[in-house]
Legacy VTK file of the C-alpha trace (Angstrom):
# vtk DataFile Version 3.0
C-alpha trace
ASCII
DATASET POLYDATA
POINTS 409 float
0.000 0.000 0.000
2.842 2.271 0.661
4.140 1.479 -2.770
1.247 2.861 -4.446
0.602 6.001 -2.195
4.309 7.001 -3.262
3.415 5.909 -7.037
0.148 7.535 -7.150
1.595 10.790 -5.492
5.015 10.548 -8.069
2.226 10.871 -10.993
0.176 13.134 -9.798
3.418 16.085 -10.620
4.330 14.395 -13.787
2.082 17.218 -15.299
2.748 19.825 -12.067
0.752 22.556 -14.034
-2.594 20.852 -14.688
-2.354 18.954 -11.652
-2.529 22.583 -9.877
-4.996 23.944 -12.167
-7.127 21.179 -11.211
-6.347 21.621 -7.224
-6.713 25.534 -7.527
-10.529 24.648 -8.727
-10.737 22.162 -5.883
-9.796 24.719 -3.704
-11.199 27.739 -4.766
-15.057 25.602 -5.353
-14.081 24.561 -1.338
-13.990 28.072 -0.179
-17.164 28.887 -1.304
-18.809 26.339 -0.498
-17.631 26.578 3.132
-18.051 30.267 3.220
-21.986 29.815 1.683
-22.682 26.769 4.078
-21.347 28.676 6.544
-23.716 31.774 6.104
-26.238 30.353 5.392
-25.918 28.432 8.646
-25.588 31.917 10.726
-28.096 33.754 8.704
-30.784 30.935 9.507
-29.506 30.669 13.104
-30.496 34.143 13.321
-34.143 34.063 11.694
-34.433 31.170 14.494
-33.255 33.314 17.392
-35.306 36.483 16.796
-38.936 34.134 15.343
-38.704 33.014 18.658
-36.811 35.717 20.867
-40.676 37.962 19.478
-42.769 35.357 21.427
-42.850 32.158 21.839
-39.462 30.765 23.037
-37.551 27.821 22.614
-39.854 25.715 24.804
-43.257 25.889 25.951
-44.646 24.229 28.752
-48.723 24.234 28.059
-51.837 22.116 28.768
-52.956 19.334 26.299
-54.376 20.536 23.178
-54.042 24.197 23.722
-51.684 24.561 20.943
-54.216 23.809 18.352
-57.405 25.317 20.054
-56.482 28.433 22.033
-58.909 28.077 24.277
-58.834 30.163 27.165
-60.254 27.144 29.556
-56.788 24.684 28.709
-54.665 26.580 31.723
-51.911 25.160 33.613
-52.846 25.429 37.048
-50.211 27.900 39.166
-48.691 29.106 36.283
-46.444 31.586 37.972
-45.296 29.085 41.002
-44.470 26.694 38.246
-42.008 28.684 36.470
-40.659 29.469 39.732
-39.766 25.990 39.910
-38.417 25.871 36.843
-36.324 28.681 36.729
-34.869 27.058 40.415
-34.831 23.420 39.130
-33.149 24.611 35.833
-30.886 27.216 37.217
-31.746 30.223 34.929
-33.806 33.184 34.695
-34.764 32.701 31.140
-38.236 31.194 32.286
-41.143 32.855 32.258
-45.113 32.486 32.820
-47.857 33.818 30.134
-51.351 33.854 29.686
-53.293 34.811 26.872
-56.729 35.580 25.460
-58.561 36.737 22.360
-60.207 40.330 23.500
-61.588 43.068 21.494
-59.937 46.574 21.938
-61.339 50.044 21.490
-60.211 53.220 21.218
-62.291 56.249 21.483
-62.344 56.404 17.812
-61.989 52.531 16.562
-62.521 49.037 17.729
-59.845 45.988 16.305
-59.884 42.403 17.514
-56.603 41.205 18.894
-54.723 38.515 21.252
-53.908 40.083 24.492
-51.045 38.360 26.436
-50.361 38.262 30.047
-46.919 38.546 30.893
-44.855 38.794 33.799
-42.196 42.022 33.424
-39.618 40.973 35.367
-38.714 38.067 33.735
-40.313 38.504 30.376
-37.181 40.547 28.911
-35.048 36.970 29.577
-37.735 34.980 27.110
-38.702 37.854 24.563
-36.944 40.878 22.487
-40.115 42.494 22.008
-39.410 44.720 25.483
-36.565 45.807 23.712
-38.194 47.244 20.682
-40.033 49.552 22.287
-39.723 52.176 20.822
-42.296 54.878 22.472
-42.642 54.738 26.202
-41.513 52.135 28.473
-42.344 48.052 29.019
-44.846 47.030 31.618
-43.130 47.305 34.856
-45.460 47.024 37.561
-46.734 42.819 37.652
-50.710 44.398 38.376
-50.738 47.829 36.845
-53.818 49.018 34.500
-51.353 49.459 31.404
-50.545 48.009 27.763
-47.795 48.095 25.687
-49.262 47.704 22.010
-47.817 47.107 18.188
-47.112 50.280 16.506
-49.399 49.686 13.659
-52.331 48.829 16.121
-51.652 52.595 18.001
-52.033 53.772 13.836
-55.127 51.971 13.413
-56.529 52.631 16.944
-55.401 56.500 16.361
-53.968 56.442 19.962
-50.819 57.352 21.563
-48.402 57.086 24.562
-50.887 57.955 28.104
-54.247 57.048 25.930
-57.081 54.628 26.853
-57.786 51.517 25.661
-61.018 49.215 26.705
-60.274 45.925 26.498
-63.714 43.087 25.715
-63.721 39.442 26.277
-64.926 36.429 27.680
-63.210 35.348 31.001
-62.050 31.518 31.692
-65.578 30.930 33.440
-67.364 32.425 30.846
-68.053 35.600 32.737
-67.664 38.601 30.863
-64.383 40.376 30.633
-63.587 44.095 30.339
-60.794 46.156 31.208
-59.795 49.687 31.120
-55.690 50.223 30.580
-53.310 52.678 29.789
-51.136 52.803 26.646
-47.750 52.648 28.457
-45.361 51.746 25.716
-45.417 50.978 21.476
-43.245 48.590 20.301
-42.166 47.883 16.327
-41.092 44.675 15.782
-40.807 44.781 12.353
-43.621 42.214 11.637
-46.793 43.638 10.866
-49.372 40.884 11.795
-47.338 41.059 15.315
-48.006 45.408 15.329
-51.100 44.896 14.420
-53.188 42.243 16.390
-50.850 41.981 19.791
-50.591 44.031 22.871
-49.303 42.683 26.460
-50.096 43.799 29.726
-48.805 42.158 33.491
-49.752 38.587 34.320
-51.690 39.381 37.586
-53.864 42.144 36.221
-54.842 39.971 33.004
-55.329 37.240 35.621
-57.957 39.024 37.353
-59.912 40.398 34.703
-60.326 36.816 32.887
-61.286 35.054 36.063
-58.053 33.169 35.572
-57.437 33.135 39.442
-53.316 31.548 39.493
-53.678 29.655 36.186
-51.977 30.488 32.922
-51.533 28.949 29.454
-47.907 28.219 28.828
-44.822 28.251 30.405
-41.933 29.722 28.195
-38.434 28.913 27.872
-35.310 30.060 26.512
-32.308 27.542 26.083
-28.569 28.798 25.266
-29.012 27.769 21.750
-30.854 25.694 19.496
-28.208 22.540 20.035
-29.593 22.364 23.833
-33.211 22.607 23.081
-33.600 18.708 23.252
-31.383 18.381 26.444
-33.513 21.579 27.730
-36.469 19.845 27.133
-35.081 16.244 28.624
-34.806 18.690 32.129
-37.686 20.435 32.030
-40.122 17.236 31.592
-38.333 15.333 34.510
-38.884 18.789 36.790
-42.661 19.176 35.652
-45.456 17.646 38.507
-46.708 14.251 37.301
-50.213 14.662 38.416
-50.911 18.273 36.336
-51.101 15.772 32.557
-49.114 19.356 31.009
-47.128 19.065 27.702
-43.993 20.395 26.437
-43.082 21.651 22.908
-40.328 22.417 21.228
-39.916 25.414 18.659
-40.719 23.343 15.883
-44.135 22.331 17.090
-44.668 26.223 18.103
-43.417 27.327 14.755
-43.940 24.466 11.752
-43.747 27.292 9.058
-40.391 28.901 10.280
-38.674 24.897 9.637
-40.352 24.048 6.754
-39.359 27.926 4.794
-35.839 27.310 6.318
-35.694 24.108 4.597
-37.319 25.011 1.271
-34.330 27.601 0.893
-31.567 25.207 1.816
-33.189 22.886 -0.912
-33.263 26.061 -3.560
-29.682 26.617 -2.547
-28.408 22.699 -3.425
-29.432 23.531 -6.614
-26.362 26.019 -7.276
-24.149 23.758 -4.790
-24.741 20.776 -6.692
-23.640 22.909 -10.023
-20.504 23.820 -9.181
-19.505 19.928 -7.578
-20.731 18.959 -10.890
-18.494 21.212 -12.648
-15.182 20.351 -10.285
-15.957 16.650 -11.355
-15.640 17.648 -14.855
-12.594 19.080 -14.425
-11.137 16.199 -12.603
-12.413 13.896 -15.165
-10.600 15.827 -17.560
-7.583 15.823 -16.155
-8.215 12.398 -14.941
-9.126 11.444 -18.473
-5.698 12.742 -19.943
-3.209 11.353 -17.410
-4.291 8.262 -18.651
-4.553 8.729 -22.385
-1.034 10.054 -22.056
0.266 6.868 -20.186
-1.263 4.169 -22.405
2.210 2.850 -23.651
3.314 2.596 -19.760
0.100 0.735 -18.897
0.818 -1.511 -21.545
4.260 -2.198 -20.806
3.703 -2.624 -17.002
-0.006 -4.905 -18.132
2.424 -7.168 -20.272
4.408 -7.590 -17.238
1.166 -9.171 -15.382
-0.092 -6.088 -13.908
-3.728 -5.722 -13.659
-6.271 -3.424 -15.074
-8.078 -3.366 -11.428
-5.060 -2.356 -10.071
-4.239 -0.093 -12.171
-8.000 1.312 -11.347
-6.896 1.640 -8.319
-3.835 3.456 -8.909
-5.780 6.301 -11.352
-8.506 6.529 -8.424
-5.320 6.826 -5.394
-4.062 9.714 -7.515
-7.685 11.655 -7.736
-8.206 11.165 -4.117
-4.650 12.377 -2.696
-5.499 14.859 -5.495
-8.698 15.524 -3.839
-7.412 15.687 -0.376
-4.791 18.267 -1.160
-8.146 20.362 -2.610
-9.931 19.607 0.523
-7.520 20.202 3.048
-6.518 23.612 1.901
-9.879 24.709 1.196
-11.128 23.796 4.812
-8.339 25.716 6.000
-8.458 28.660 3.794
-12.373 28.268 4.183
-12.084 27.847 7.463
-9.947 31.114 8.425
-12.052 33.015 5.970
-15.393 31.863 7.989
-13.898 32.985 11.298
-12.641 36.419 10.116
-16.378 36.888 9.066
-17.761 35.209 12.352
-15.807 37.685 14.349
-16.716 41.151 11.834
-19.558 39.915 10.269
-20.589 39.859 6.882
-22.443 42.764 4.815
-23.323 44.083 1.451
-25.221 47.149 0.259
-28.515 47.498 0.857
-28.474 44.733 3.488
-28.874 46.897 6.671
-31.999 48.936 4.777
-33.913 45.566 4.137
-32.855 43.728 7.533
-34.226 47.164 9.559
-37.813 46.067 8.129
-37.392 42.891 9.235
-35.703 43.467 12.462
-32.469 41.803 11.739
-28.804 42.436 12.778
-27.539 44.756 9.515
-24.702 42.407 9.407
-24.791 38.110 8.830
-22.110 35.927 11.183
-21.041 33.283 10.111
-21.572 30.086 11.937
-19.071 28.248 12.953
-19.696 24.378 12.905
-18.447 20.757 11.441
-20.945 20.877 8.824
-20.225 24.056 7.687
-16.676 23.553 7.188
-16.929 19.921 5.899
-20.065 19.553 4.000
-18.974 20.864 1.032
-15.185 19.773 0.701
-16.506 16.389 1.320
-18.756 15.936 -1.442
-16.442 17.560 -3.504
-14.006 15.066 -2.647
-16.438 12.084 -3.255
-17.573 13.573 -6.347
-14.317 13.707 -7.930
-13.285 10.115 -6.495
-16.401 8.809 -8.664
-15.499 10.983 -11.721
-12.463 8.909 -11.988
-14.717 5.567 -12.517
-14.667 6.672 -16.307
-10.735 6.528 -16.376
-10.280 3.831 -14.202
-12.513 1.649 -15.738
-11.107 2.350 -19.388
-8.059 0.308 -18.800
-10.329 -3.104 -18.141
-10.363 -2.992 -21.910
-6.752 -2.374 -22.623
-5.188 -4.458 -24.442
-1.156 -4.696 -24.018
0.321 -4.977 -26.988
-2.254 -2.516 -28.760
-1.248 -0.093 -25.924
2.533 -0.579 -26.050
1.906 0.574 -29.693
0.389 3.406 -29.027
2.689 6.763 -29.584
LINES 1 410
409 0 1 2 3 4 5 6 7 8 9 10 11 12 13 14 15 16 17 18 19 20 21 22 23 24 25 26 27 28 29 30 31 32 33 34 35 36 37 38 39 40 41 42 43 44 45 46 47 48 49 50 51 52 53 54 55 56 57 58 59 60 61 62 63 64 65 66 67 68 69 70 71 72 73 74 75 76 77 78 79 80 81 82 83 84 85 86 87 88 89 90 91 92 93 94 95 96 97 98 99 100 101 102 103 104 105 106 107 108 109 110 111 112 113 114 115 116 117 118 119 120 121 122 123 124 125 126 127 128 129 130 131 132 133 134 135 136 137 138 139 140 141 142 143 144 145 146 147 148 149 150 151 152 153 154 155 156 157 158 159 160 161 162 163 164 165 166 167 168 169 170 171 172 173 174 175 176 177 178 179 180 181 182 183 184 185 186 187 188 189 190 191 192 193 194 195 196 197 198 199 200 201 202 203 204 205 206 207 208 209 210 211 212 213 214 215 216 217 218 219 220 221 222 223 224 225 226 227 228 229 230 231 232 233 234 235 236 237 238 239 240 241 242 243 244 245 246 247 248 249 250 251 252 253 254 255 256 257 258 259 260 261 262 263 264 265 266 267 268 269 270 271 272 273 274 275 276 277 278 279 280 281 282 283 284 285 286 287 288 289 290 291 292 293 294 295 296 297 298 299 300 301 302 303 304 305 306 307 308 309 310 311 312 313 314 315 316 317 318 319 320 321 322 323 324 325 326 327 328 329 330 331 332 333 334 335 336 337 338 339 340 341 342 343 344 345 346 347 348 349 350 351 352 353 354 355 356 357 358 359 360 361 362 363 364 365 366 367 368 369 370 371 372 373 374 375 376 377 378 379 380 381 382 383 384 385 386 387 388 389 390 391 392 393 394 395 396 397 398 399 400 401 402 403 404 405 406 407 408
């Protein structure tokens, strides 16, 4: 085996110009691929992390069914004493208790129909990032106040402003009737509009007492480190929740089918033009594959009419496309690689970017992630690609025949 590594790599620089030719595609098809994977990586870590930063956190702790109904009578029973065991069984603040109901909302002008949330202030700026977009006023602050902080297209529509009334309708958990009068205490523009629009939050306790919710809530939410500890998150929080209380957990993909399902619909899209330029690197190695061995027919046929092979010599041609390969892997990985964390570190931006991500409140600039399949993805299949481009040569030589090739000029 050592005997053909060294023959496979002494052939590989009997044509040192197109052998490099051939690596510099390797490599330069590597970088980009690691640098795309990469961003692509970061950019949809970062959809992720502020889809579920605006409301409904990593994890959700809820009754059964209440997912798919909304209805205001699926509560978890002591909703606030159970995140306080959470938050101590799980060592974080990033836990937090909400409670939510379907209300209608009038101004002395206009009346909208909206989903009014109960939160609790203290800890709701450790789940959400919608206290810090607001951009009028303040965030809720005291856990019972009479006060709202609304969407800003909902204060446009409702033709109010900071220190205005609204007068909040519904139907409370018993079925009594449910009306409120609160104070417009902050706006908030999250760049969504169906969030502006139809959404407005006021303090737990005070939402618990109009809807006749007495302690209970409707979901539990929490925030893990990042995505790769959601599962191990959730593992903790289900062993911590009270066995007799039949409550669920959910991940963000059950909260938020849509956001996994786009995410994956654009990684497809993007294979397309991945798979386009591996097909075009194994082109170019079965050229150059192609011609090494054209060009050493008389030395096959010699070294065949000495009792050599065709399989082996297979072998050899496919040795000298994957050390070939490797060479193209290695340094794109590393160039990749340093290329990627330069970017991770100053992030990545191009004109225009910072106007359209303000809309959708987005960083202006996209890191980089940093990960295994970022940086190997690509060079792999690049590597394996070219590997099987060299079936063509390899298998050529099964049908050589030695004295016709030790003719050959």
């Amino acid at each position: 085996m050592n005997l053909n590594f060294r023959m496979a790599w002494r052939n590989l620089w009997r044509s040192p110009r197109r052998t490099w030719l051939t690596v510099g595609a390797m490599v330069f098809s590597n970088i980009l691929l690691v640098f795309m994977i990469s961003l692509q990586l970061g950019m949809y870590g970062m959809m992720i992390d502020n889809s579920l930063r605006a409301l409904t956190g990593h994890l959700q702790v809820q009754a059964p069914g209440f997912l798919d109904d909304n209805k205001i009578r699926q509560v978890v029973p002591d909703v606030m004493g159970l995140a306080q065991e959470l938050r101590d069984g799980l060592g974080t603040d990033q836990v937090a208790a909400r409670a939510s109901a379907f209300a209608l909302v009038s101004s002395a002008d206009r009346s909208y129909g909206l989903l009014i949330t109960g939160v609790q202030p203290e800890f709701e700026t450790h789940v959400s990032s919608l206290p810090g977009l607001v951009e009028e006023g303040r965030f809720l602050s005291d856990a019972s106040a009479a006060e709202a902080v609304i969407g800003r297209v909902l204060a446009r529509n409702l033709r109010v402003d900071l220190g205005d009334e609204l007068t909040f309708l519904g139907s409370g958990r018993d079925g009594s009737f449910a009306a409120a009068v609160v104070t417009v205490v902050g706006i908030f523009d999250s760049g969504m509009p169906d969030l502006d629009r139809g959404f407005a939050e006021i303090p737990l306790e005070f939402f618990q007492d109009i809807f006749s919710m007495d302690s209970a809530g409707h979901a539990v939410v929490i925030m893990a480190e990042d995505l790769l500890r959601v599962s191990t998150m959730k593992s903790r929080v289900s062993a911590l929740l009270p066995d007799d209380e039949n409550l669920v957990i959910h991940d963000w993909d059950a909260l938020l089918p849509g956001l996994k399902q786009a995410i994956q619909a654009d990684f497809a899209s993007a294979w397309f033009m991945y798979a386009v330029l591996v097909v075009l690197v194994a082109f170019s190695v079965l050229n150059t594959q192609l011609m090494s061995v054209l060009e050493r027919t008389k030395e096959f046929g010699i070294v065949m009419s000495l009792g050599v092979t065709p399989a082996r010599l297979g072998r050899l041609v496919m040795l000298e496309t994957a050390l070939m390969g490797a060479v193209g892997m290695l340094l794109g990985v590393l160039l990749g690689g340093a290329l990627v964390v330069w970017l991770n570190h100053y992030g990545f931006s191009y004109p225009g970017l910072e106007e359209m991500a303000g809309k959708f409140n987005v960083p202006g600039r996209i890191y980089p992630q940093i990960s295994a399949l970022g940086l190997l993805l690509g060079p792999v299949l690049i590597l394996v690609s070219s590997v099987l481009a060299s079936f063509y040569p390899a298998i050529r030589l099964r049908w050589l025949a030695p004295v016709a090739a030790m003719r050959a000029a």
